[in-house]
C-alpha positions as a LaTeX table, in Angstrom:
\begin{tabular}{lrrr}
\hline
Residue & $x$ (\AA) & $y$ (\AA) & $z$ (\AA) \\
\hline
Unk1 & 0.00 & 0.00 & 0.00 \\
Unk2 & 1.16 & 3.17 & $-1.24$ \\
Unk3 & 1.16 & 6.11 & 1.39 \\
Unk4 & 3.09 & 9.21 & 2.43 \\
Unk5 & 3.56 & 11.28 & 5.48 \\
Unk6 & 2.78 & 15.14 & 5.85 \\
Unk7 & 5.77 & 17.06 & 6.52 \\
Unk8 & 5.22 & 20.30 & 9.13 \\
Unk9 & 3.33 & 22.98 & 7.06 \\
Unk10 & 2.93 & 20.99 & 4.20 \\
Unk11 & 0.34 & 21.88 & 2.25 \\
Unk12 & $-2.46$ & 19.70 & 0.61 \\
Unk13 & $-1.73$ & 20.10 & $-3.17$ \\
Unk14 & 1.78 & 19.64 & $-2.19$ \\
Unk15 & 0.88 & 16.09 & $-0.49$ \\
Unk16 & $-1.39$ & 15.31 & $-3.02$ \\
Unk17 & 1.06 & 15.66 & $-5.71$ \\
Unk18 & 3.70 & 13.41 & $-3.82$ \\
Unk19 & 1.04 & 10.78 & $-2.96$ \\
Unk20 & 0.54 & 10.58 & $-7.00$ \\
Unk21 & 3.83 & 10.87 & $-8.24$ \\
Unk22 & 4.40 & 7.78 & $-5.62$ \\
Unk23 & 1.66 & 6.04 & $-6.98$ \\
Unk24 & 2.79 & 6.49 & $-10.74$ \\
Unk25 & 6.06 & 5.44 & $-9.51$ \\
Unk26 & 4.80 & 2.11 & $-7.61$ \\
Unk27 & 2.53 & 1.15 & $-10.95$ \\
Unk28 & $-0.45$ & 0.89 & $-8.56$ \\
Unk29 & $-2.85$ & 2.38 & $-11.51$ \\
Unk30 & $-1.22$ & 0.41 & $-14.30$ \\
Unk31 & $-1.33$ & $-3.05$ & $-12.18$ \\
Unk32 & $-5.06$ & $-2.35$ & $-11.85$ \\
Unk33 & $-5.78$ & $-1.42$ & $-15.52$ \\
Unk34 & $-3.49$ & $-4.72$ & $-16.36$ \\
Unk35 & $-6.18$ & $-6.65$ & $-14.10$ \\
Unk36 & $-8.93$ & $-4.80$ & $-15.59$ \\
Unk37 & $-10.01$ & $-7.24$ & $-18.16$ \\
Unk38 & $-8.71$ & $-10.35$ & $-20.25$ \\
Unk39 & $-5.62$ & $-9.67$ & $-22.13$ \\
Unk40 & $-4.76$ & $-11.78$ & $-25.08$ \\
Unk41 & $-1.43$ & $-13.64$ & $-25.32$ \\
Unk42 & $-0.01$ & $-11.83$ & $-27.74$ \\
Unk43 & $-0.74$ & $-8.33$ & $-26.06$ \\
Unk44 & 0.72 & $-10.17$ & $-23.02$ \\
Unk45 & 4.35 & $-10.93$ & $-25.02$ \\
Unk46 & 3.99 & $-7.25$ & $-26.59$ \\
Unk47 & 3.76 & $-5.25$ & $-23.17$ \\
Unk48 & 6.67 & $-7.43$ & $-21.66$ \\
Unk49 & 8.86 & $-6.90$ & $-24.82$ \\
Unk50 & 8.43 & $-3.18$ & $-24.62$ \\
Unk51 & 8.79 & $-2.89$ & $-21.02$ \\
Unk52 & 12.79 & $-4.50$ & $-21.10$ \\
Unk53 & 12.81 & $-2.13$ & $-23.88$ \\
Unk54 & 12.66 & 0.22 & $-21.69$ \\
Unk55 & 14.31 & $-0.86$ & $-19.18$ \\
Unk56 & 17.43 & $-1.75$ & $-21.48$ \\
Unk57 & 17.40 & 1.77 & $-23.19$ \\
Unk58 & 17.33 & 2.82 & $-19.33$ \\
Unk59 & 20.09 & 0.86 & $-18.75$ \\
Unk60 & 22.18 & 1.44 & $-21.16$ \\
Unk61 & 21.87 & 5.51 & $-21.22$ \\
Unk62 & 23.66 & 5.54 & $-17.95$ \\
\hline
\end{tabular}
């Protein structure tokens, strides 16, 4: 479970904005879109491929 803590004088669009970035950053949203509905095979294979895409263009830039 995602959560944050209010800092002292923190403002609520400031928290709010953390919370989501966090969020964004955990894949919460995207993990419950994946479960959403039935995903073919295929779209399955696709997502993965492009995700170590990603995370080898990630990789490799640093």
């Amino acid at each position: 479970m995602t959560h944050v803590v209010a800092g002292s004088n923190e403002s609520f669009d400031n928290l709010l904005r953390r919370f989501n970035k966090k969020v964004q950053q955990d894949g919460v949203l995207s993990e419950v879109r994946r479960h959403e509905c039935f995903e073919a095979p295929g779209e399955k294979r696709k997502r993965k491929e492009a995700a170590n895409r990603r995370k080898n263009a990630r990789n490799s830039s640093r």
